[in-house]
Structure formats: C-alpha cells, structure tokens
C-alpha positions as CSV (number, residue, x, y, z in Angstrom):
1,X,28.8,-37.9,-19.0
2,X,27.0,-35.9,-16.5
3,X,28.8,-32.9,-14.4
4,X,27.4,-32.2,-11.0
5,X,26.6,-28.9,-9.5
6,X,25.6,-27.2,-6.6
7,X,22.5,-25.3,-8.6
8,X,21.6,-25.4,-12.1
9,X,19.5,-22.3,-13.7
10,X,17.3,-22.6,-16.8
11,X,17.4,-19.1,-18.3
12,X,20.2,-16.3,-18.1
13,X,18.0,-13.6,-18.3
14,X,17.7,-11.1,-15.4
15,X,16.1,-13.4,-12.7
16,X,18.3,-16.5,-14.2
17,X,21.9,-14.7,-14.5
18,X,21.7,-12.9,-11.5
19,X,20.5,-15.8,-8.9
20,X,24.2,-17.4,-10.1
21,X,25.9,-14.4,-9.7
22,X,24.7,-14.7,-5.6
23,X,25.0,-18.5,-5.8
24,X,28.6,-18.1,-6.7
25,X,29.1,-15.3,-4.1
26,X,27.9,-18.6,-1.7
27,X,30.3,-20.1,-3.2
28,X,28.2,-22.5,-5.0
29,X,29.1,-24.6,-8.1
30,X,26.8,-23.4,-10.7
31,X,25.5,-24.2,-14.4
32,X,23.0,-22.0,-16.2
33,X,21.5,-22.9,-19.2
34,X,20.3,-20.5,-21.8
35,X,19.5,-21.3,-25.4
36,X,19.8,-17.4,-26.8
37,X,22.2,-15.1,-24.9
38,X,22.8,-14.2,-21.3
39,X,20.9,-11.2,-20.7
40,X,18.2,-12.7,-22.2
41,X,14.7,-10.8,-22.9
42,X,15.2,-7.9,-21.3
43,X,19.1,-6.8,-21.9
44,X,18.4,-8.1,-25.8
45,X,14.6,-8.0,-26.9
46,X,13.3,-5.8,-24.1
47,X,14.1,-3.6,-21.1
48,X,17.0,-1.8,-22.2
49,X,16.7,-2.2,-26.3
50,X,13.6,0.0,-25.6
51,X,14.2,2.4,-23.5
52,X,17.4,3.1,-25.5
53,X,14.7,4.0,-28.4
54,X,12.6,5.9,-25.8
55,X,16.0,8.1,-24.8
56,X,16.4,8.8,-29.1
57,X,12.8,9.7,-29.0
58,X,12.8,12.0,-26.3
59,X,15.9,14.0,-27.6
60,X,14.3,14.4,-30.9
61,X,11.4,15.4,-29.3
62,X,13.7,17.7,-27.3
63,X,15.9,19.2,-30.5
64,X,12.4,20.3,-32.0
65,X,11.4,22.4,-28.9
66,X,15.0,23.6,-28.5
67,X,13.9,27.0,-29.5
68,X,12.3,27.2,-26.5
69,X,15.4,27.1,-24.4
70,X,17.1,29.8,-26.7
71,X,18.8,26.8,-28.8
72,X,18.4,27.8,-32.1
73,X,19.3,24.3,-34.3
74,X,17.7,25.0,-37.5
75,X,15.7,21.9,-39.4
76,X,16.0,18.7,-36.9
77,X,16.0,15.5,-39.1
78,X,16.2,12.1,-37.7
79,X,18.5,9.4,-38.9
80,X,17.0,6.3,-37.4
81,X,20.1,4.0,-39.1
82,X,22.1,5.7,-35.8
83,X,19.4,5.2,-33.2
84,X,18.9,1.4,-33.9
85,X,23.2,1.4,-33.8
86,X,23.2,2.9,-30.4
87,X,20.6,1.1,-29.7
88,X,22.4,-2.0,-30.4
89,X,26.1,-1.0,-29.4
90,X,24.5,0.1,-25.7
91,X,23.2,-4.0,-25.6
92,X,26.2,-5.2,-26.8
93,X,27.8,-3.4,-24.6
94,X,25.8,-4.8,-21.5
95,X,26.0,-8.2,-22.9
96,X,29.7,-8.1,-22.7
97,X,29.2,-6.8,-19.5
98,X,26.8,-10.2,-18.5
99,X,29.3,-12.5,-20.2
100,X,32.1,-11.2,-18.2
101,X,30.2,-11.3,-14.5
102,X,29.7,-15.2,-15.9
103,X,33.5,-15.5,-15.9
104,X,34.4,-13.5,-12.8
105,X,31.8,-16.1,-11.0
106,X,33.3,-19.1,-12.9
107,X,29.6,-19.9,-13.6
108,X,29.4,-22.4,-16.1
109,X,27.4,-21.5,-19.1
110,X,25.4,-23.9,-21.3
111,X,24.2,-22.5,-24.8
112,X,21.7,-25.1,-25.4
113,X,18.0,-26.1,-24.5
114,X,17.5,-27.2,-20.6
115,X,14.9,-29.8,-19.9
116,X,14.3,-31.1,-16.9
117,X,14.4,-35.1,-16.0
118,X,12.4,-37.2,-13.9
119,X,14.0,-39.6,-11.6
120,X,17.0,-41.8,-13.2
121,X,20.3,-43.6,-12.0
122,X,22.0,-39.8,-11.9
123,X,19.7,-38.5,-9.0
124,X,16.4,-40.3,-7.3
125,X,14.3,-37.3,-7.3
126,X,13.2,-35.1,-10.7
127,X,16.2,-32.3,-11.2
128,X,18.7,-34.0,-13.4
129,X,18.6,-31.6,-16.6
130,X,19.3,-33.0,-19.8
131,X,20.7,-29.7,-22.0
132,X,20.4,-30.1,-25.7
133,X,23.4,-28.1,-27.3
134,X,22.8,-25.4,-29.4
135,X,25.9,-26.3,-31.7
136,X,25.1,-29.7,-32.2
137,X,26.9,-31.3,-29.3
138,X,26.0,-34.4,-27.9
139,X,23.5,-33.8,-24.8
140,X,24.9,-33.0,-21.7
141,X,23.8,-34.1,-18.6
142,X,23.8,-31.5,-15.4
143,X,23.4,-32.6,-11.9
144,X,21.5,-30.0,-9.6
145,X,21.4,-30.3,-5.6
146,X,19.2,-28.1,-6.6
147,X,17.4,-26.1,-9.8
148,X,16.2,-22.6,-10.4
149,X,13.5,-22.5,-13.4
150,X,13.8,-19.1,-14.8
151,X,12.7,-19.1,-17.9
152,X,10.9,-16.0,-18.5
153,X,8.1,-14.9,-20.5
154,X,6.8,-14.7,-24.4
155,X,4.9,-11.9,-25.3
156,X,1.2,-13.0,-26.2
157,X,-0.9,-12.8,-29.8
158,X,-4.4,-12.9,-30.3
159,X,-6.1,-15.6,-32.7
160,X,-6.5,-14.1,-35.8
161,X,-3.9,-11.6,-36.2
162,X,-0.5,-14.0,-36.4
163,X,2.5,-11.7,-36.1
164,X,4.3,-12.1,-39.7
165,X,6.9,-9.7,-39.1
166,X,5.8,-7.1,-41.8
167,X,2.1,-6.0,-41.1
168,X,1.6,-7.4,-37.5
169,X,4.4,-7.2,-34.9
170,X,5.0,-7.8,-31.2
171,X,7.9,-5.4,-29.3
172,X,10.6,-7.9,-30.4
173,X,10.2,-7.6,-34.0
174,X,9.1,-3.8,-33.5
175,X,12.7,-3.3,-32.1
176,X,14.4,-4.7,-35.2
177,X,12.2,-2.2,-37.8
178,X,15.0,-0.9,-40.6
179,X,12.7,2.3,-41.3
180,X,9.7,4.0,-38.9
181,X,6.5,3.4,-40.3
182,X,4.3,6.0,-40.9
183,X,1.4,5.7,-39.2
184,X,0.8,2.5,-36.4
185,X,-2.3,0.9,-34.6
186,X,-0.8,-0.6,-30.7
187,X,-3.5,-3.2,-29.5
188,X,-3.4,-2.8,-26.1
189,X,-3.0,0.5,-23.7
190,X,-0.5,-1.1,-21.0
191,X,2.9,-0.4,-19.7
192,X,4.5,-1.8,-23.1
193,X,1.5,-0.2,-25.7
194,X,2.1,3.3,-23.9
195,X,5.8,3.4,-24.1
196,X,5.9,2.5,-27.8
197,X,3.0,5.1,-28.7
198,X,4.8,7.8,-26.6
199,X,8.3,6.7,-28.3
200,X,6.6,6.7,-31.6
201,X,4.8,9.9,-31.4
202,X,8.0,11.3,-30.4
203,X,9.5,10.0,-33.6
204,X,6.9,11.7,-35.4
205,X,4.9,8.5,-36.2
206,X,0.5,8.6,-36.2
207,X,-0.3,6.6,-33.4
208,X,-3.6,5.2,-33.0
209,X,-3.7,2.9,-29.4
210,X,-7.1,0.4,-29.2
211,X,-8.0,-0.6,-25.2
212,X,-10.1,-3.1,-24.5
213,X,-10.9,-1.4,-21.4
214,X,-12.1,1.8,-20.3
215,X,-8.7,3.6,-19.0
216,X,-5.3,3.0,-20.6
217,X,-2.7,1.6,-18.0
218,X,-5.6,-0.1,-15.7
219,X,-2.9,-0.9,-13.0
220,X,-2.1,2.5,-12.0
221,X,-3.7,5.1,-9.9
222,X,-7.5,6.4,-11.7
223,X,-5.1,10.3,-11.4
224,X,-2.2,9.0,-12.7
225,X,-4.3,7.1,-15.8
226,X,-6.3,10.2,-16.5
227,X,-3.2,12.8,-16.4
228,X,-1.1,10.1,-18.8
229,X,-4.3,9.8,-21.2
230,X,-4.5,14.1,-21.5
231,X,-1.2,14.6,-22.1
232,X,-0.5,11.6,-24.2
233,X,-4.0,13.1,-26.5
234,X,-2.2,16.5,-26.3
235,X,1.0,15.3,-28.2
236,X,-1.6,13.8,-30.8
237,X,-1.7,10.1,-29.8
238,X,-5.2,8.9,-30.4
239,X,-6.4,6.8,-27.5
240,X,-9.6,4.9,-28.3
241,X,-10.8,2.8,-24.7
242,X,-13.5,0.1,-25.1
243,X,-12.2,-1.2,-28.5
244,X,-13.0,-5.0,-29.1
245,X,-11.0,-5.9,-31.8
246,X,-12.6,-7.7,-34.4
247,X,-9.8,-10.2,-35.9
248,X,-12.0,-11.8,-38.3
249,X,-11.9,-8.6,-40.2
250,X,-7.7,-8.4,-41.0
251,X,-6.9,-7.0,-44.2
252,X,-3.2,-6.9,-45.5
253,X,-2.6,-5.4,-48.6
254,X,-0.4,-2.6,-48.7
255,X,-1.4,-1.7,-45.3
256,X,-3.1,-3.1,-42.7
257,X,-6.6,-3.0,-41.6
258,X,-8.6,-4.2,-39.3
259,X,-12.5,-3.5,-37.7
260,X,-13.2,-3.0,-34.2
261,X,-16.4,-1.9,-31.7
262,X,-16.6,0.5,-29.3
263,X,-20.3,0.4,-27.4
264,X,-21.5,-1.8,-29.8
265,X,-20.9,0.8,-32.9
266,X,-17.9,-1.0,-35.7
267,X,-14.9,1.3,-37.0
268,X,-12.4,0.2,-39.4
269,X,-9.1,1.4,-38.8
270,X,-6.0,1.3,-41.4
271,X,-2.4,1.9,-40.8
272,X,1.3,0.8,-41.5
273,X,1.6,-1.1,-39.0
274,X,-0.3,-3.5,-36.7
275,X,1.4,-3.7,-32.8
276,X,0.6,-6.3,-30.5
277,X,0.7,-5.5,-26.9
278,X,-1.4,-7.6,-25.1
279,X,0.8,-9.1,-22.5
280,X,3.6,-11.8,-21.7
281,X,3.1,-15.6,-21.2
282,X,4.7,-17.6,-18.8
283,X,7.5,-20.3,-20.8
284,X,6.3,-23.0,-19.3
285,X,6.3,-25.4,-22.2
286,X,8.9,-27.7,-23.1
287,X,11.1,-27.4,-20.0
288,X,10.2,-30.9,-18.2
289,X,7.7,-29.9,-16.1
290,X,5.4,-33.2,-16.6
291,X,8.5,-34.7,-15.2
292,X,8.1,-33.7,-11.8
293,X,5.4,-32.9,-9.3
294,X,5.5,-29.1,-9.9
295,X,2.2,-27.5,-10.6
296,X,1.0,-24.8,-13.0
297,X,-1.7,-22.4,-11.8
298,X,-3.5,-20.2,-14.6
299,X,-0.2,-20.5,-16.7
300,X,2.3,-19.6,-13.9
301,X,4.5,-22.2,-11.7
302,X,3.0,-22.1,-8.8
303,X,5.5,-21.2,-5.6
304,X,5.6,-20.4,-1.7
305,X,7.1,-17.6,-0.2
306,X,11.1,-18.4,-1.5
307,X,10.1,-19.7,-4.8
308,X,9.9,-23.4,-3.7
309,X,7.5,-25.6,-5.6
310,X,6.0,-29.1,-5.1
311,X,9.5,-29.9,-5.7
312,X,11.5,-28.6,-2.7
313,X,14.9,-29.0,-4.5
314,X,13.2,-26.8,-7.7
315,X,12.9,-23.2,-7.8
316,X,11.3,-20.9,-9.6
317,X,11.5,-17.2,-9.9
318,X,10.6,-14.0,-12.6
319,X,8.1,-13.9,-15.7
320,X,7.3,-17.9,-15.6
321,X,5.8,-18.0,-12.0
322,X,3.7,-14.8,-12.9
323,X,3.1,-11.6,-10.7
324,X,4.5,-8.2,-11.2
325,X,6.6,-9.7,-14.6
326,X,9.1,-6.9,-13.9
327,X,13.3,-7.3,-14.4
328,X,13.9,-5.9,-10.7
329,X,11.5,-8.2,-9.5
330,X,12.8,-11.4,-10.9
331,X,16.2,-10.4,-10.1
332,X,15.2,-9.7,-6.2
333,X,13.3,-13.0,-6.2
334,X,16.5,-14.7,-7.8
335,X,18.4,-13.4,-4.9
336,X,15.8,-15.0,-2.5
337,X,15.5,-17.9,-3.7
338,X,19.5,-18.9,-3.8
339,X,19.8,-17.3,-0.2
340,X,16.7,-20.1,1.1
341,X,18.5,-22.8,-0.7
342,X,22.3,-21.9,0.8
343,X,20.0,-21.9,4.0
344,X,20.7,-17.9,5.0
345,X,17.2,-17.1,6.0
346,X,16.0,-14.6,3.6
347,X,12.9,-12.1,4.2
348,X,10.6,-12.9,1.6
349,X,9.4,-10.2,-0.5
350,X,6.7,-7.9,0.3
351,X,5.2,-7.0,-3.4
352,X,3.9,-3.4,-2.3
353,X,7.3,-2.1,-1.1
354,X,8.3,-2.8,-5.2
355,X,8.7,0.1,-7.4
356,X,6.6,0.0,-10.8
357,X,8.3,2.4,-13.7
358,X,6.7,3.6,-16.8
359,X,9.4,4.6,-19.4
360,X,6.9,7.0,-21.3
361,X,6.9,10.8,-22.1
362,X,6.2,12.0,-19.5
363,X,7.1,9.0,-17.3
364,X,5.3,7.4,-14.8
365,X,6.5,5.6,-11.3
366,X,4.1,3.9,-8.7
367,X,4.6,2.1,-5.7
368,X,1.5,0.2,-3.2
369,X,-1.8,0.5,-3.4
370,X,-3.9,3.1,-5.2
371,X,-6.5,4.9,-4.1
372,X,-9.0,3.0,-5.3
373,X,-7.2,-0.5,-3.9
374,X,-6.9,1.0,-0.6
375,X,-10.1,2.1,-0.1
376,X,-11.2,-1.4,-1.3
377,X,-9.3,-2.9,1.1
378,X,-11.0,-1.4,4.1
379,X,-8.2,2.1,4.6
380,X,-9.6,5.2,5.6
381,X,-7.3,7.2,3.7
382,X,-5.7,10.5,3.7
383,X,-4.3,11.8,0.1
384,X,-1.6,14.4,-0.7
385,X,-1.0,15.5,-4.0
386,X,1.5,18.2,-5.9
387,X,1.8,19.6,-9.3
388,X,5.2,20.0,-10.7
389,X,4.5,23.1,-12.4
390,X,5.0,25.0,-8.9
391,X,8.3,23.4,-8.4
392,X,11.6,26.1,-9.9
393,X,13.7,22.5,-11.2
394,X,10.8,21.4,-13.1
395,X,10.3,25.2,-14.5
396,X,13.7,24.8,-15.6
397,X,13.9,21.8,-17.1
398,X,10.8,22.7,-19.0
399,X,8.8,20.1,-18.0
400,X,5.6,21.0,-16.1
401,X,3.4,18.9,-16.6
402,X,2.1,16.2,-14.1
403,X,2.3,15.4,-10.3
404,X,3.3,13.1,-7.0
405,X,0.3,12.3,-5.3
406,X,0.7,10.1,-1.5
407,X,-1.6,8.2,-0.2
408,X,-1.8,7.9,3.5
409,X,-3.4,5.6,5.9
410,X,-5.1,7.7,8.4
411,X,-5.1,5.4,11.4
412,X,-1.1,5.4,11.8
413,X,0.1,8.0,8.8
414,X,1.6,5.0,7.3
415,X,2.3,5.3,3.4
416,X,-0.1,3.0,1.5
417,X,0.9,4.4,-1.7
418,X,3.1,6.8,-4.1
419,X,2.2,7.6,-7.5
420,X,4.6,10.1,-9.7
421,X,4.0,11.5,-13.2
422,X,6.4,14.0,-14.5
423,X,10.1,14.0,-15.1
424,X,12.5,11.6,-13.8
425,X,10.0,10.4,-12.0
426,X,11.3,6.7,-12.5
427,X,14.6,7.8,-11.1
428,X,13.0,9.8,-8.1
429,X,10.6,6.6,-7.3
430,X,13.0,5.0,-5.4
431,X,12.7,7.5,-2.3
432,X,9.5,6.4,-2.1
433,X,10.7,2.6,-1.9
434,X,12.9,3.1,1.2
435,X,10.3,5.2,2.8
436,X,8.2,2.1,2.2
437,X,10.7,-0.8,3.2
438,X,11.7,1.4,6.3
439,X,7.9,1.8,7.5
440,X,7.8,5.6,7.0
441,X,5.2,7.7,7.9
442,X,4.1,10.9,5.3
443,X,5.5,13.0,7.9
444,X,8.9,11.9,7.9
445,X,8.7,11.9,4.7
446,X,8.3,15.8,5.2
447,X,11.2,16.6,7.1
448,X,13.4,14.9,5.3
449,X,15.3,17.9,3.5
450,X,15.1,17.9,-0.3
451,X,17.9,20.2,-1.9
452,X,16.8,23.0,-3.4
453,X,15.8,23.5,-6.8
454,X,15.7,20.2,-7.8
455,X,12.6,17.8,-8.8
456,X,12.7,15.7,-5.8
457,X,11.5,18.6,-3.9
458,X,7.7,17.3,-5.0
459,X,8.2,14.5,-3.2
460,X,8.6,16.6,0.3
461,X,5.9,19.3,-0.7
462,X,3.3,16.2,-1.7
463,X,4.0,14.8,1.7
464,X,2.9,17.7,3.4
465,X,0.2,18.6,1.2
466,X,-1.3,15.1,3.1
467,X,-1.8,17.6,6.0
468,X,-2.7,20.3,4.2
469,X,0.8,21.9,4.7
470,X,2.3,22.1,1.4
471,X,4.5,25.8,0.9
472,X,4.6,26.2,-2.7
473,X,0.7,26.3,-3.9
C-alpha cells in the first residue's frame, strides 16, 4: 500500500537527515530512506570516525613532546585497541544522537533501498519511490509532493589496484584497521591523503604520499600548500609530487608494491599498506534516475540555484550533485532546498562565503579565492599575512608554526580570501566566514578587538598587516 508524504529523502546522511529535520520544523510530513544508518558517510565511515583518530594522534604526538612543557611521563606507548573504542563509542554516540532528532521530528525512517518511479496510477509525474526493505519486507511504496535525492558519494579506485581490504584500502576500510601498519603508501595528496599521512605519522607509521600533481592540496593557497608540504617533510612524511602511478606493476605478497614515474624516471616503492585517496564519486547509480527527466552532468545531478532539477518536484543536494563535497555544505544546501520547496524564499548559496577545513597536524582552514584565483580573475589585490610564532597564545600552546594570510581587493578593501595554517585554525575560520557573509572590509576586520593572549589575535594582526600596520613583527 503506498503512504503519502509531504517530502521524501533518499539518504540520511548529513545533507539527507538534516533537510527533514527543517522539513519537519515546516511542519512537513516526511519519509527518508537510507539503506545503512542515519548519519550516514560522514557520522559512520567519515567526517567524525576520522577526525576522532586525528584527535588520538595528535595527543600521542603531544605525550611524546610533553617534556617540553615540563611534563615528565616516562615511555609513551600507544594502545590502538582504545582509540578505535573511542573512536567508535564517540559515533555511536552521535548516531543515537541522529536517531533521536528522527523521533523528536516524527520523521519517518525507511531502512531499505529508495528507487525512484516513473509515472504510475500513484502520482502522474516521476517521484513515487519504490523502497526495497532492508529486512526483507515487502516493498513499500512512498508518495512525495516532492523528493530530495541525497545520496552522497563513494570514494573512487583506480583500474588496476582493486581495494581487497588487506593490501589496498580506501578511508572506509582504513578506519576499520585492528593494528597500525608499519609503514603506508597514500595515492593521492588531497584533503583526505593529507589528514591520514599527518594522523599516521603521528602514530608513528612511515608514510610515503604519491601526487600526481606538482603541489599536495592543489585547491588551497600556493603559501598555504608550500608551508603544509615543509612542515609535513619536517615530521618525516615523504611527499613525492609528479608521481604517475603505474598499476600494471602491483605486487602483493607479503607487502605491497607498486612502480611509479616521476619526470619520466620509474621508482618502485614497497610498503604495508596501499591507501587510495583519489577522490569521491557521485551515487548516482541505481536510484531511478532513467525514470525521470533529471540530467547528469560529468557524474553529478545537474541543479539550479535551490537544488531543483529538470524535475521541479525533485531535489538534489550534497556529494551526488558535485561541488565543494563538504558535510556543512550539503547540510546548508539541504536547508535550502526544503525552504524553496515550503515556498519561504531562501538566498541561495554563495560558494566563496563557505569555510574549507583541513583536519591535519598542523591544520589548515580557507575560505574564497586564493591568490592565484583572484589574480586570474581580473583583482588587483592587496595581501596581508602573519606568522604565528610572534603571537604569546601560540608561544604558549607550543605551536609556532604556520600563519593567516588575507587577501584584499584593492579597489573597495573587500575580503577575497582567508587562508589559516596553524592551531585551531579550523575552529578560528569561522571569523573569517561572517566577515565574508557580512561584506567586511580587512579594516574592520582590524578593529574588531581580539582578547588578548589568545590565537585569534592573528587574525586581527594579519588584517592589518594588509596595510602595512601589523604591531607585533
């Protein structure tokens, strides 16, 4: 029998759970349909599984230097048993967290397999979703007025070099390792490679990353890429750029090994471990998509400016329509979506005002354009840029290394761009985002009092470093 709803959601991860959350709160009937667990990737195979490792790492990394801070702790051992339990009891913990917001809602949740229908004797346009039930269940039928496709992403692999699990992971099996293996080789030197090598280092694990391309994290700033290589080489990471991988060659024995090219010279490298990081893909497959008029561009659904595609009535929002592929981003665009649909006139989103984080050691936070992308784009540009070793919190923290640097358009001193590496810098990012959504100029920025000693302090002193005003250096 088929149940009628207001909105019905394919996927409960970020984007998926919390457009119902603001559907409800409009007092819509809604389904969602999710065939692992709400949360999905990022509360149980991503996001917060990882960084959850990353905080372990960094306090082991923390206990050995201890001495340092007049700490004396004797032999520091790591029992990695306990950091995958936290790990897992800090998810569980969220998940309850997600499955309770569900019922506090009274959002109807379907554990199954959503597909979506075309036209039938239920509804006359594609939007009827057919959900195959995960415990065996006879199909149930879901009436939309409306659906949001939010189905996330699946991290890619390269021809050649399957992941089995043992020798050749992705992040998702890499978070479910028993033991650390001793030495690793991360294809690919983006967001996700450089938060495992940093994370692995930390645990004391040889790291050897291989970038196709000639900087690691190509999206960020040319300064911020260059600091995050040095220190990242300082802590004994080995960063090779310009690697072609050369699958052909895969060995698995009792290691792993596999050749590669740099300038046209081959290497052979060999390790425990072989860690694919080469990027998500879009789930598009298998979700009814030839059943309607909705197009795919280069993998992605294709949307306007509130997620709408060739179907009016159908929605789509996070990892499967492409773009930033970031958990803030997909829940924002969730939000924006249900508000167009409940008719409340939402501002769509302006994609340089959103906050980029980097969860490494020392972590890294951006926000609009670099310098490079602004110059492209016609700016004459002014540039202000602090070191944290001249700021007293980061002194005392006893973390020095890294910098904000500000990127100013000359013609109006509005902010074009904020790029932070250092300490907290993915907390103190944020400042940077309402400076952006509020139209801020670098000057403002300036006055605005930061308390003293703390990190945030950079923030003001890089601002006025624009103008050549900075007190501290």
């Amino acid at each position: 029998m088929a149940e009628d709803y207001d909105l019905v959601i394919l996927g409960a991860g970020t984007g998926g759970y919390v457009a119902a959350i603001r559907a409800a709160q409009h007092g819509l009937k809604v389904a969602i349909v999710e065939k692992g667990k709400v949360g999905g990737t990022c509360l149980h195979r991503g996001c917060i599984p990882s960084k959850a490792l990353l905080r372990s790492a960094e306090v082991f990394a923390t206990a050995k230097d201890a001495d340092q801070f007049g700490v004396v702790t004797g032999e520091v051992t790591l029992d990695f048993f306990k950091v995958q339990e936290r790990k897992s009891q800090i998810v569980d913990q969220l998940y309850r967290g997600v499955q309770h917001l569900m019922k506090k809602g009274d959002i109807d949740v379907f554990d199954g397999i959503g597909r979506i229908l075309g036209p039938s004797i239920f509804s006359p346009t594609p939007g009827t979703v057919s959900v195959e039930m995960a415990n065996g269940e006879e199909n149930k039928m879901l009436i939309g007025k409306n659906v949001i496709i939010a189905t996330g992403s699946s991290a890619r692999t390269l021809p050649g070099l399957e992941v089995d699990g043992t020798f050749i992971l992705t992040s998702e099996e890499a978070l479910q390792l028993e033991e650390l293996p001793t030495s690793i080789v991360i294809v690919g030197g983006g967001v996700i490679g450089i938060e495992w090598a940093s994370m692995l280092n930390d645990f004391g694990v040889d790291v050897t990353v291989l970038e196709v391309g000639s900087n690691i994290l190509p999206t960020e700033d040319e300064d911020i890429s260059q600091e995050a290589a040095r220190l990242l080489k300082n802590k004994g990471v080995k960063l090779i750029t310009n690697a072609i991988l050369l699958p052909e060659t895969l060995e698995k024995s009792e290691q792993v090994a596999v050749s590669f090219e740099v300038n046209g010279n081959a290497q052979r490298i060999q390790a425990d471990k072989l860690l694919l990081s080469v990027g998500r893909s879009p789930n598009v497959e298998g979700i009814g998509l030839g059943n309607t008029d909705i197009q795919v561009s280069e993998g992605a659904i294709a949307v306007n400016e509130y997620y709408q595609t060739k179907e009016s009535h159908i929605y789509a929002i996070g990892d499967v329509i492409g773009g930033m592929q970031l958990a803030h981003v997909a829940s924002h665009e969730g939000i924006i979506a249900v508000d167009h649909l409940a008719s409340k006139q939402p501002e769509p989103l302006n994609y340089f005002s959103v906050a980029k984080c980097v969860y490494s050691h020392p972590e890294i936070a951006s926000i609009g354009l670099t310098e490079a992308s602004a110059k492209e784009d016609g700016f004459q540009i002014k540039v202000g840029k602090f070191p944290f070793k001249a700021i007293g919190k980061a002194l005392v923290y006893g973390e020095t290394d890294g910098f904000v640097k500000i990127i100013v358009n000359e013609a109006n001193d509005d902010l074009l761009g904020v790029h932070m590496i250092g300490p907290h810098v993915t907390d103190m990012i944020s400042e940077a985002a309402i400076a952006k959504v509020l139209d801020a100029a670098h000057w403002e920025v300036a006055q605005t009092i930061h308390p003293h000693p703390t990190l945030s302090e950079i923030i003001g002193e890089a601002a006025l470093a624009v103008d050549g005003l900075a007190i501290h250096l």
